[in-house]
N, C-alpha and C positions, 0 to 999 in steps of 0.2 A: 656507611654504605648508602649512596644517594638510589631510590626508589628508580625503577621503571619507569618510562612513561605511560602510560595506558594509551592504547591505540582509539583512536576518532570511532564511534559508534553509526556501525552500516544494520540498518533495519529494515524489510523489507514490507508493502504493501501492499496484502494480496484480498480480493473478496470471495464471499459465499456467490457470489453473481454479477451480471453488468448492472450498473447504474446504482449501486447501493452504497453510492458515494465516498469511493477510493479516493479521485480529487479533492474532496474537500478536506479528508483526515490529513491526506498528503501537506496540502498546506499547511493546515493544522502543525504539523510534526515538522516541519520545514522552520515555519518561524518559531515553534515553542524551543527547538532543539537549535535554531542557528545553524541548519544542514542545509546541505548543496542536495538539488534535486534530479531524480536521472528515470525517464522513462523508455526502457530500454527497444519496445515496441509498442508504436502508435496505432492505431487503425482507426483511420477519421479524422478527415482536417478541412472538412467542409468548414469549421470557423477557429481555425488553425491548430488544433489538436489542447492535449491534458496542458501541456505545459505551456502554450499561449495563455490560458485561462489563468494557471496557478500565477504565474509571472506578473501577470497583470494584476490580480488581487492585490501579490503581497509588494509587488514594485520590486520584485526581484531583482540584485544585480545579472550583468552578464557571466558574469564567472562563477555563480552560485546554481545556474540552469544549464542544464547539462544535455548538450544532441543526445536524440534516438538513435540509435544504430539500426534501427528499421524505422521507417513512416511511410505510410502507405495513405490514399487518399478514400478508400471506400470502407463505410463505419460497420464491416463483416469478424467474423472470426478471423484473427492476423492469418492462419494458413493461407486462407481463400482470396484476402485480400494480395496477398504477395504474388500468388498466383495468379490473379488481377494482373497485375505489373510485371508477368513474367518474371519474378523473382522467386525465390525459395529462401525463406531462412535458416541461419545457419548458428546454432545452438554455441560454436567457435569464439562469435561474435560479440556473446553476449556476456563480458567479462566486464563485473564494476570496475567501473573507472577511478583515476586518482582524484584523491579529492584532497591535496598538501595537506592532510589533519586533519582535514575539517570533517562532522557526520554528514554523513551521506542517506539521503531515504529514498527508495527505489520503490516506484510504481508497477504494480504488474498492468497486463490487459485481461480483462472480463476475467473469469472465474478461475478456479485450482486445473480446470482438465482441460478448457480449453487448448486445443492443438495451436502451436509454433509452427506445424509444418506436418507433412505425413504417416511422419513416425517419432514425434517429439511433444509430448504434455509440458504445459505451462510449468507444472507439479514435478516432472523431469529436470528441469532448469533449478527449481527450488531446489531438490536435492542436491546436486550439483553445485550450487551455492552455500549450502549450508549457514546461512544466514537468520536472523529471527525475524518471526512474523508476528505483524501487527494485523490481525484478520476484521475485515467491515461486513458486518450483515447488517439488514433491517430489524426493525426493532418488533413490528410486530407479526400479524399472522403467517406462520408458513418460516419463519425462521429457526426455530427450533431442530426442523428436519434438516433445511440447509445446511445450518452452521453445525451440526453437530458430525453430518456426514461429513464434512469438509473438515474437521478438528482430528477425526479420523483417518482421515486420506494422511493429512499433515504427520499424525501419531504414525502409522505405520512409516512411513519411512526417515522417521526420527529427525523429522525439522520442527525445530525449538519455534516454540508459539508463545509472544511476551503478554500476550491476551487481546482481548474483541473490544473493538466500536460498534457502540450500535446506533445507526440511525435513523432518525424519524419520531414521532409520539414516543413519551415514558409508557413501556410497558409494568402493569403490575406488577410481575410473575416473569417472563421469558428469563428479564438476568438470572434473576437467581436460581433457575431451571438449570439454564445454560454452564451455569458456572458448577451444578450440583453434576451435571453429567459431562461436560466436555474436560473438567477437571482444570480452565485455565481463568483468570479474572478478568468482569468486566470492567474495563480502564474507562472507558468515559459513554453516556447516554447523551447523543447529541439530537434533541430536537431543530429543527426547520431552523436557521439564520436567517433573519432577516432585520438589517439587509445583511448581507452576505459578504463582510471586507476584512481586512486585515484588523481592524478594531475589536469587531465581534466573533473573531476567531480566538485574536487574545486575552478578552475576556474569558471565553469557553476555557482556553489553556488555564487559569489560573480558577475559577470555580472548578472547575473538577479535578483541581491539582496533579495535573499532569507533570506538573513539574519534577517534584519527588519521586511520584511514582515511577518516571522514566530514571530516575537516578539511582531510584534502585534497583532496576530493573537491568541497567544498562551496566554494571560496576563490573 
């Protein structure tokens, strides 16, 4: 009796906050994994938004980078911005796309509660997906509280966490804090890249063997 195929692995990418480098892991996990990339709400495109940036790093193909189903031009909370453009988003829309096989890594926007719209959390969408998360905090002072509230949000409505990035300086202490009380592992400590390209991404991918670790993480 010939096996199953096992289905292409969809993971999602959400932070403890804005700027604590969701894009960069995104990439990260794009080329480590050989996944098509999808961010399904943009907010900011004063210098063409996440996935201009990501695209360009990794020399993404076209069919590996995937439209927004919202893009909005002003770098606000997505509610406000949509409301900006007289739009409203609509939670309907936001169904992962096909991706023939291939893994797929979805970006979220800024934080777990951040609002989609006036009566819809970021953290609502998650549920709804049922998908796992790759969660990115910083690495040092003031993360602990973040990341641990946010592991929590996640826990209460039973969305599977495949474990944390943390970026910025090697802290002492926070991983193994983090990992004693949020109860999920820390997969990689990404100090500062520079420079910052597709070379020294995949470097970072294979010293802190992400390789494995998503394999077995993802089986």
């Amino acid at each position: 009796m010939s096996e199953r195929p096992r289905c292409a692995p969809r993971l999602v990418v959400c932070g403890t906050d804005t700027d604590v480098g969701k894009t960069v892991v995104s990439a990260l996990l794009v080329q480590g994994l050989g996944a098509w990339y999808w961010k399904p709400v943009q907010s900011g495109l004063e210098q063409g938004g996440d996935r201009a940036w990501l695209t360009t790093v990794l020399q993404l193909p076209l069919e590996r980078q995937l439209p927004e189903a919202y893009a909005f031009q002003a770098a606000v909370s997505p509610h406000w911005a949509a409301e900006m453009e007289a739009q409203t988003i609509d939670p309907d829309r936001l169904v992962p796309p096909e991706t023939n096989g291939h893994p797929l890594v979805i970006e979220t926007a800024g934080g777990l509660h951040v609002p989609l719209n006036r009566h819809w959390l970021q953290i609502d969408q998650l549920e709804r997906w049922q998908l796992p998360v790759v969660l990115v905090a910083r690495s040092g002072l003031g993360t602990l509280n973040h990341t641990l509230l946010s592991l929590e949000a996640l826990k209460r409505r039973s969305i599977p966490v495949l474990g944390l990035f943390l970026n910025g300086p090697l802290h002492a202490d926070n991983p193994r804090t983090l990992e004693r009380f949020g109860g999920v592992p820390v997969l990689a400590q990404m100090p500062r890249l520079d420079p910052l390209d597709a070379a020294s991404l995949q470097d970072t991918w294979h010293r802190q063997e992400l390789g494995p670790k998503f394999e077995r993480l993802l089986l």
